[in-house]
Wavefront OBJ file of the C-alpha trace (Angstrom):
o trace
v -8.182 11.866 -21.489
v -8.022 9.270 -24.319
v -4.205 9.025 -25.277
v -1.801 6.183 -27.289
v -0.259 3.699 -24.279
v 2.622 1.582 -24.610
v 3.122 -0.983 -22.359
v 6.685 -3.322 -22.288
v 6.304 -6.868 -20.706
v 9.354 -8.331 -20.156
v 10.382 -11.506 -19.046
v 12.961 -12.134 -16.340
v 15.698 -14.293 -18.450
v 16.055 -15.098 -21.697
v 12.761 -17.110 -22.730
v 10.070 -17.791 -25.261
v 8.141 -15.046 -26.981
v 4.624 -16.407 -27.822
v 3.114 -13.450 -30.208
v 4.099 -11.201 -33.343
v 4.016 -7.817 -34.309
v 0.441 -7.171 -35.020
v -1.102 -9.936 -32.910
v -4.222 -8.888 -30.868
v -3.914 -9.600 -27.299
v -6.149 -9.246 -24.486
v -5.172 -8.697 -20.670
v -5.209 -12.475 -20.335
v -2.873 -12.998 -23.370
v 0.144 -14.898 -22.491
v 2.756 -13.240 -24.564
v 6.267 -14.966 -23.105
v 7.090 -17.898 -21.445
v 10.235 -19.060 -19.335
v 10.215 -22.984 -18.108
v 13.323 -22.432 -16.029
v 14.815 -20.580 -13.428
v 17.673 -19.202 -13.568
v 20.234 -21.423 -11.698
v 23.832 -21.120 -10.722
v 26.347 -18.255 -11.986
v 29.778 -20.024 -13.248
v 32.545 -18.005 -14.250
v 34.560 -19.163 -17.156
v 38.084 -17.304 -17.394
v 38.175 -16.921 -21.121
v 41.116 -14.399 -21.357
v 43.298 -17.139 -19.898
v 42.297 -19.616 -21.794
v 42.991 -17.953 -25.209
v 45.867 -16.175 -24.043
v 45.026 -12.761 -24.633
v 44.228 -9.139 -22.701
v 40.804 -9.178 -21.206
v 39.621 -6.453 -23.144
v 39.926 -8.539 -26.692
v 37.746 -10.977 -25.327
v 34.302 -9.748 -26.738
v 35.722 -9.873 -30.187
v 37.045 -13.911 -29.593
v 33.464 -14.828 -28.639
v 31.561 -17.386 -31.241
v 28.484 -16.757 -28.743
v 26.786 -13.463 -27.626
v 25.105 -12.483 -24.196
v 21.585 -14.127 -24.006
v 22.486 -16.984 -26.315
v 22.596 -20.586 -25.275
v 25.439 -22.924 -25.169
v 25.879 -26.288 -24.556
v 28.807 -27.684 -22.166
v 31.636 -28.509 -24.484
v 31.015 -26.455 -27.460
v 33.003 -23.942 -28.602
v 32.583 -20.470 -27.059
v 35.423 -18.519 -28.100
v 38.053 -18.724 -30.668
v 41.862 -17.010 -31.120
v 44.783 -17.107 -32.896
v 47.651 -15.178 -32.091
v 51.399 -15.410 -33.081
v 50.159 -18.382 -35.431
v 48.735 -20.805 -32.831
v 44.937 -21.214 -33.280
v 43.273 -21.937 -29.575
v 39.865 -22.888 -28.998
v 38.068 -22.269 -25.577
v 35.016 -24.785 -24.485
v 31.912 -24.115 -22.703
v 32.676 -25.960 -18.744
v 28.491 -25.314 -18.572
v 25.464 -25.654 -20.109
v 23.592 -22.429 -20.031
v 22.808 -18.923 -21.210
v 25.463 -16.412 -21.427
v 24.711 -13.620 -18.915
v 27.578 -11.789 -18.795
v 30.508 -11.244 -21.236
v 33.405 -8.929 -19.104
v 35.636 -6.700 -21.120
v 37.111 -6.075 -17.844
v 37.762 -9.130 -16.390
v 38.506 -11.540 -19.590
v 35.550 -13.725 -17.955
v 31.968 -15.363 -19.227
v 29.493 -15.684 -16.997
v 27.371 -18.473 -17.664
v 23.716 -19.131 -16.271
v 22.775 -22.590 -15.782
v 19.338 -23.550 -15.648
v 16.888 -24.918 -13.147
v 13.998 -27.241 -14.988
v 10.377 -25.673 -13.416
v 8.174 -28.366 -12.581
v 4.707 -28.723 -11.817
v 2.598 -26.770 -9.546
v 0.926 -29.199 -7.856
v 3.002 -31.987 -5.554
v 4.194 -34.957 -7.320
v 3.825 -38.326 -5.503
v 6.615 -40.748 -6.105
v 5.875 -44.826 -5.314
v 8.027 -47.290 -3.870
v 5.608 -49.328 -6.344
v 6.825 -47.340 -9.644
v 9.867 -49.324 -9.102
v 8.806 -52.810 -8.119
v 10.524 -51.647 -4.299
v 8.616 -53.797 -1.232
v 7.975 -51.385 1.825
v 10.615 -53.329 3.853
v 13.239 -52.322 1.645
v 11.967 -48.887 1.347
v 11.941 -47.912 4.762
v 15.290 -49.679 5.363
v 16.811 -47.674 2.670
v 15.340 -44.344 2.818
v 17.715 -41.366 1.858
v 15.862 -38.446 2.762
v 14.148 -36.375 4.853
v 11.121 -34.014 5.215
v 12.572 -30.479 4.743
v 15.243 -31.476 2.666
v 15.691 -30.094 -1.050
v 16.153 -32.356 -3.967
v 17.221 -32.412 -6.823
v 15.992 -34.121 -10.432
v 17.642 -37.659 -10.453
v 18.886 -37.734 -6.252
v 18.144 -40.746 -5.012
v 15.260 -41.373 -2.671
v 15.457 -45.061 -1.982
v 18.525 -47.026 -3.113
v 17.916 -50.294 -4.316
v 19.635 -52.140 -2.075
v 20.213 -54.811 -4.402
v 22.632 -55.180 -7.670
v 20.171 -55.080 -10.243
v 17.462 -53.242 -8.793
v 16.134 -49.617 -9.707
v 16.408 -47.145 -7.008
v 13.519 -44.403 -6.619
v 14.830 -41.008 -7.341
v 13.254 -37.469 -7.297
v 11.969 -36.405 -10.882
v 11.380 -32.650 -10.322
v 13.563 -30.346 -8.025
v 12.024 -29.504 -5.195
v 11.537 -29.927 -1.275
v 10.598 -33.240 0.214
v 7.428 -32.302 2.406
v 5.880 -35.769 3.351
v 7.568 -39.253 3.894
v 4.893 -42.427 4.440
v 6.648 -45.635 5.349
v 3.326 -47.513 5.595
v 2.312 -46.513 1.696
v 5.808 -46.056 0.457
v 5.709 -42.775 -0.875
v 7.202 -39.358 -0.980
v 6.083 -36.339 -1.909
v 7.987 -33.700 -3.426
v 6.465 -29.861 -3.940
v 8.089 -28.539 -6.914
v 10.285 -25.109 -5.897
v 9.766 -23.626 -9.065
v 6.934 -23.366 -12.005
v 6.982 -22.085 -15.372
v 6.974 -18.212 -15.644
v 3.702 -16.762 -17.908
v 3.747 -13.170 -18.847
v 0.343 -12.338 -19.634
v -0.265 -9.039 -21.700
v -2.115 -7.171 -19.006
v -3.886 -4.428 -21.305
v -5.831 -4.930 -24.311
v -4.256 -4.120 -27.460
v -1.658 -5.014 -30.143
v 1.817 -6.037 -30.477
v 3.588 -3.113 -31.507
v 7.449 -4.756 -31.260
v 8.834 -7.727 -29.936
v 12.870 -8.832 -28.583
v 13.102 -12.170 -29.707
v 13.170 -13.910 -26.320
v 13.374 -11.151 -23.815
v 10.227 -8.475 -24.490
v 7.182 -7.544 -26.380
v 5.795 -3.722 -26.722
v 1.578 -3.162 -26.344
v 0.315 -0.450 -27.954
v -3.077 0.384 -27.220
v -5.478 3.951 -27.517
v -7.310 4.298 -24.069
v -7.419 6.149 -20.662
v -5.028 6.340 -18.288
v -4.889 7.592 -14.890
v -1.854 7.186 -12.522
v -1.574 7.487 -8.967
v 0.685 8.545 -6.353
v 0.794 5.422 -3.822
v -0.393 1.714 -4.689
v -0.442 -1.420 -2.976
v -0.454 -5.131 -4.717
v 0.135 -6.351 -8.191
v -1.366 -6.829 -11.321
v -4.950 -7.094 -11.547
v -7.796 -6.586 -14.103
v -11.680 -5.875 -13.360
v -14.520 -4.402 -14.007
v -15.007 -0.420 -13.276
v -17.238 0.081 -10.877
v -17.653 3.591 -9.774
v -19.314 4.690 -6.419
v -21.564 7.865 -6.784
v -21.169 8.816 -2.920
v -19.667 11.998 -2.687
v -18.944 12.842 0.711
v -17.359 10.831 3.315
v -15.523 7.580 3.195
v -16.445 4.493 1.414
v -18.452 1.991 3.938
v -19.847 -1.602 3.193
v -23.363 0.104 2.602
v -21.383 1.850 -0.295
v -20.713 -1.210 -2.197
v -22.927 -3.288 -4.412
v -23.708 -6.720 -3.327
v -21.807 -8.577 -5.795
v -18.214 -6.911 -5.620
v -16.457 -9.928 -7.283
v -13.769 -9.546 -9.699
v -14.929 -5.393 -9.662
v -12.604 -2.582 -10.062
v -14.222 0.095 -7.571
v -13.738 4.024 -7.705
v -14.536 6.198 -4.537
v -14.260 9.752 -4.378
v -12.595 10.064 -0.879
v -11.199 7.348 1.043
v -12.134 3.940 2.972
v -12.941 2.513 6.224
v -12.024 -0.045 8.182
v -15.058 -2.078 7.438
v -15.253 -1.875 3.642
v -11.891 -2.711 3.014
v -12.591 -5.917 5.274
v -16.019 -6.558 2.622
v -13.752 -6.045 0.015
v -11.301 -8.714 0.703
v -13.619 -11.155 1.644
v -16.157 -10.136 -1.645
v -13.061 -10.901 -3.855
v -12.684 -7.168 -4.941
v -10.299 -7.007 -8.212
v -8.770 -3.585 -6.992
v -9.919 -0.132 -5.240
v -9.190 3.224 -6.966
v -9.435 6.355 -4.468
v -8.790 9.932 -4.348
v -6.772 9.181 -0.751
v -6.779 7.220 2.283
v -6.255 7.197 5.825
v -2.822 6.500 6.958
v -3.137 4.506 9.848
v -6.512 2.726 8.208
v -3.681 1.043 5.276
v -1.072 0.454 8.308
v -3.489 -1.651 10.300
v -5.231 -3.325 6.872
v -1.359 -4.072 5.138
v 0.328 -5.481 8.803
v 2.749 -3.480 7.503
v 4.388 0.449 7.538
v 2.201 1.822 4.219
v 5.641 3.589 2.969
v 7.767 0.250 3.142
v 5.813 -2.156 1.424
v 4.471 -0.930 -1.422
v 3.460 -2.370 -5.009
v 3.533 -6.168 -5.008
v 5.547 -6.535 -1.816
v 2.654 -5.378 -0.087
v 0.414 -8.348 1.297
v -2.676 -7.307 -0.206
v -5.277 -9.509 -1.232
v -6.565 -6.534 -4.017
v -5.021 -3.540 -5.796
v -5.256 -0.330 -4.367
v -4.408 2.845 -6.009
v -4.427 6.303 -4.163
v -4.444 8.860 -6.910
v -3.574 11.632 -4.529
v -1.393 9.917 -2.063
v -2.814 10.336 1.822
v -4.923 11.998 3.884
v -8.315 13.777 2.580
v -7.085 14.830 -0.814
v -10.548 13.639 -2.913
v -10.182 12.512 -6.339
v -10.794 15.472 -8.659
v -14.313 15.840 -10.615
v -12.625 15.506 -13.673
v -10.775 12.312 -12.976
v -13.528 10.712 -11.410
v -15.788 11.480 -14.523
v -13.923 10.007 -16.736
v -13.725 7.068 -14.781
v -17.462 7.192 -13.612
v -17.919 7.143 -17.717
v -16.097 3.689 -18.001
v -18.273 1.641 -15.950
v -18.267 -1.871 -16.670
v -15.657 -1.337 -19.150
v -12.309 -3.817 -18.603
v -9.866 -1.818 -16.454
v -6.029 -2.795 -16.034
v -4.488 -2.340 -12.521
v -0.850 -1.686 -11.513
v -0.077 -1.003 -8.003
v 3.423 -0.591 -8.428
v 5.334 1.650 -6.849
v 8.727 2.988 -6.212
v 9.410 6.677 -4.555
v 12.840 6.590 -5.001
v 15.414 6.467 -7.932
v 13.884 6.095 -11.024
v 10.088 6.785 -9.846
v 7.141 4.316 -10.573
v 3.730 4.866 -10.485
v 0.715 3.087 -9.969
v -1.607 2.782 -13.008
v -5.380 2.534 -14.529
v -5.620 1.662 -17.758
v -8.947 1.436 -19.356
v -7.812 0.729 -23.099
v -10.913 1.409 -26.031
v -12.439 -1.364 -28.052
v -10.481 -2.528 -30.895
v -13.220 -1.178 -33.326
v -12.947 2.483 -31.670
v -9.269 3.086 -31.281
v -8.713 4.404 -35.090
v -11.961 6.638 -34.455
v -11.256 8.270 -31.165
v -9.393 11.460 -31.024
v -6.109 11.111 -29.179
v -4.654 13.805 -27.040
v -0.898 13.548 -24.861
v -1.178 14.536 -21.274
v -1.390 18.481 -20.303
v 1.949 19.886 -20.639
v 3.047 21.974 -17.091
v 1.919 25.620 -16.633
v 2.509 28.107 -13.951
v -0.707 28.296 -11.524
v -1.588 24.325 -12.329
v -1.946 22.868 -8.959
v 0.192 20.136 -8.294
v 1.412 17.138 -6.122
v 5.174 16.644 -5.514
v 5.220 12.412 -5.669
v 8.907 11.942 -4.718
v 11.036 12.834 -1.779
v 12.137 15.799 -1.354
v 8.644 17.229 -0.282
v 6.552 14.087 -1.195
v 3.073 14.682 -0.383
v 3.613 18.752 -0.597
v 0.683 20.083 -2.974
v 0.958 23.853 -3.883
v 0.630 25.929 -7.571
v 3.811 26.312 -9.627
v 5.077 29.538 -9.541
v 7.999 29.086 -12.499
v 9.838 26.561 -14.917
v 12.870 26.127 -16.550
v 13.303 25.556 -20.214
v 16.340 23.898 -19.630
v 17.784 20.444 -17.434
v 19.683 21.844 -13.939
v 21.012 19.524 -11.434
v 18.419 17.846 -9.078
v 19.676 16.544 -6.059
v 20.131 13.131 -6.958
v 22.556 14.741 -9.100
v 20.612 14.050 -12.446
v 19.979 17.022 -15.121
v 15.968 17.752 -15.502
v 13.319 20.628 -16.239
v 12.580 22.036 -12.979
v 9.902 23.703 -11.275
v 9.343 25.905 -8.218
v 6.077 25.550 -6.710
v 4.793 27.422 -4.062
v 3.041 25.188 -1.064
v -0.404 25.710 0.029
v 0.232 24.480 3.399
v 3.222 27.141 4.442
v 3.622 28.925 1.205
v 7.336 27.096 0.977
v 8.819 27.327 -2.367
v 10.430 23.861 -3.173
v 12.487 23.368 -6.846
v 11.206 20.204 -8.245
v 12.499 18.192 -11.202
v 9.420 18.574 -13.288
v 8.646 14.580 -13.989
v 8.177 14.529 -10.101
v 5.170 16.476 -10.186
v 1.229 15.100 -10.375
v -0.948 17.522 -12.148
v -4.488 17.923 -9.534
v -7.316 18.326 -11.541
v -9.588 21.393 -10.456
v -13.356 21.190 -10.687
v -14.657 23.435 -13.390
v -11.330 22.521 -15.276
l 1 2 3 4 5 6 7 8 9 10 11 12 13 14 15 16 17 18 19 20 21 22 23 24 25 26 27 28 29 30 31 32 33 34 35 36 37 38 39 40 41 42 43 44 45 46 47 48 49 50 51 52 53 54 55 56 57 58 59 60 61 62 63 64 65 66 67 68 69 70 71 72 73 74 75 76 77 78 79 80 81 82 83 84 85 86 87 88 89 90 91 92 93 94 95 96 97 98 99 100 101 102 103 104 105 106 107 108 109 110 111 112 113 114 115 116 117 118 119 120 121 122 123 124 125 126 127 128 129 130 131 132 133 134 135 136 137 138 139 140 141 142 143 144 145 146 147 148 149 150 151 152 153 154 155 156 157 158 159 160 161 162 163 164 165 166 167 168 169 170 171 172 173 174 175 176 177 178 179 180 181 182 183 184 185 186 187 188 189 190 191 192 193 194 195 196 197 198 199 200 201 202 203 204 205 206 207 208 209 210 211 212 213 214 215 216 217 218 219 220 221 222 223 224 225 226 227 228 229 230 231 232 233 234 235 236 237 238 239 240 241 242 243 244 245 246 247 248 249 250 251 252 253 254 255 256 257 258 259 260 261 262 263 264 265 266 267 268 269 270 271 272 273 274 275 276 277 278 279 280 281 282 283 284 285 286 287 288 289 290 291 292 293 294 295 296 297 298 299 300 301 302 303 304 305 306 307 308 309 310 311 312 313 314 315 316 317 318 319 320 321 322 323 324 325 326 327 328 329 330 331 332 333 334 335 336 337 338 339 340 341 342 343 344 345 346 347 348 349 350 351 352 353 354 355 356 357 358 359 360 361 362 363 364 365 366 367 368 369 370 371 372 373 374 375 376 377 378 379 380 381 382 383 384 385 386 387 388 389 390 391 392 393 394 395 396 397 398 399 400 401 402 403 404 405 406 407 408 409 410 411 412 413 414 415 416 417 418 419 420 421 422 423 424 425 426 427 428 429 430 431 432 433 434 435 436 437 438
């Protein structure tokens, strides 16, 4: 179903937006930037300094949350009973945290990224012999530096010692060439825009907003990051998908199967360079033994995956519905947008497919929200309690009760097909199923 998608792409700490509102981007796009890490957390006692009750600090400040300030400038400002006081910055930074609380500010300092590759540094880049370098040698493999430690003293009054110009970890020492070299622990952060489409807000230096008109088709489960491909449906329609399934080339391809996946074509998959696999559902113990890992622990991008996998209807033989796999089946070799992240818990995630229209067709195309709920839809419950249950809604409420996290939603009672259990549901944890004929 062809519907308006907004996608938010945030950036970890405060940063550098790269686009405008009404910039085109494509899933490529780099839309933010960040060339630091966020370093040390110092606390700066501000209520003390001014003299005043903790809870007047926010209105002392001269700087905000997310702003940057330079060690020694003014941060805050006061006067009471006719004495003006002034309180300094002990840190260069950004502001994380300002505590109506506590009377403190928090203040980030920042790490410098580096390269990605190693950097090589020379006992010749500072006229050093190899004598005096190995005589004078302040380090050790394993051990983390940081920008401006000294490697090598000089030895000498007068003469330069070598010192580390990125922060990083030492990871090879040769005495005989008089060098060291020093992998860089972090790199620049690059938010790309993931989905084609255009800028529809941005947060100066936190967040932009894409808005695109496309499909999308969630899932229940997924495994592994970000990734964009090619569609790539497979017309086999009973059974699992097996290496004779595939097409020869499966490089950089998004492929759709209507059931699950063996052992054996998720091995040709890796080693083809698949972009991502979309299924109806898979075998359990098939994902344990692929992932090294428990399929319900590591989800998303904490899963060691070398592809994206989405399950649209969780495990076991569930097979993706007729509908869903012809609108997908109708995409082929159009640009798809994987997400395979996941969380079951608090504040549910889902994994994603977005397949967003051509720029020249998004005005055109008519654009329809998702079904609303209905008693008799058949359903999927895709968050504990009764994850996995499918079954028909019997009733739902017009109005939020308590769940039993505690939070207010609609909910629904749906009868399951496997015991006819009745199970109440907040309504936003249920997966429509797509019937054939629907």
């Amino acid at each position: 179903m062809i519907q308006v998608i907004r996608k938010r792409r945030s950036l970890p700490a405060q940063g550098k937006i790269l686009v405008n509102v009404g910039d085109r981007v494509q899933p490529g796009t780099a839309v933010g930037t960040l060339d630091y890490i966020p370093g040390q957390l110092t606390r700066f006692n501000v209520a003390e300094a001014l003299a005043v009750a903790p809870a007047h600090v926010p209105e002392t400040m001269l700087k905000q949350a997310g702003q940057w300030v330079e060690a020694g400038e003014p941060l805050a400002a006061a006067d009471e009973f006719y004495i003006a006081r002034r309180a300094s910055s002990p840190r260069t930074g950004y502001i994380g945290l300002i505590s109506r609380a506590l009377g403190h500010v928090f203040i980030r300092e920042p790490l410098p990224a580096g390269p990605k590759e190693p950097v090589v540094v020379s006992a010749a880049d500072v006229g050093m012999s190899l004598v005096r370098f190995a005589a004078n040698l302040s380090v050790m493999v394993g051990e983390t530096v940081e920008i401006g430690r000294v490697l090598v003293s000089a030895g000498f009054r007068g003469k330069r010692p070598l010192v580390s110009p990125v922060f990083g970890k030492v990871v090879a020492i040769s005495r005989s060439e008089g060098t060291i070299t020093i992998k860089p622990l972090y790199q620049p952060t690059e938010i790309l825009a993931h989905i084609a489409g255009t800028v529809s807000a941005v947060e100066p230096g936190e967040s932009v907003e894409i808005t695109a008109v496309g499909h999308l088709i969630q899932g229940v489960i997924g495994y592994g990051g970000e990734r964009v491909g090619e569609l790539q449906p497979i017309s086999r329609t009973d059974g699992d998908l097996a290496p004779e399934d595939l097409p020869e080339d499966v490089q950089g391809k998004v492929i759709v199967g209507r059931h699950g996946v063996t052992r054996a074509a998720l091995k040709r998959c890796a080693e083809g360079g698949v972009a991502g696999l979309v299924l109806g559902s898979a075998d359990y113990d098939i994902l344990k033994e692929f992932l090294a890992a428990n399929p319900l622990q590591a989800t998303g991008p904490s899963a060691d995956c070398p592809f994206t996998i989405i399950l649209v209807n969780g495990f076991g033989k569930l097979p993706l519905a007729d509908e869903t796999y012809a609108e997908l089946a109708s995409l082929i070799g159009r640009t798809a947008s994987l997400d395979g992240t996941t969380q079951l818990r608090a504040g549910v995630v889902r994994p994603e497919v977005i397949v967003p229209l051509a720029a020249e067709n998004q005005v055109s195309e008519r654009t329809a929200p998702p079904a609303a709920l209905a008693p008799g839809m058949r359903v999927m419950i895709i968050r504990e309690p009764g994850f996995g249950v499918i079954g028909r809604i019997k009733s739902l409420s017009s109005r939020p009760q308590p769940a039993a996290s505690g939070a207010l939603a609609p909910m629904a009672v749906v009868v399951a097909e496997c015991d006819g259990r009745e199970w109440v549901v907040p309504q936003p944890n249920l997966k429509v199923i797509a019937e054939a004929g629907a």
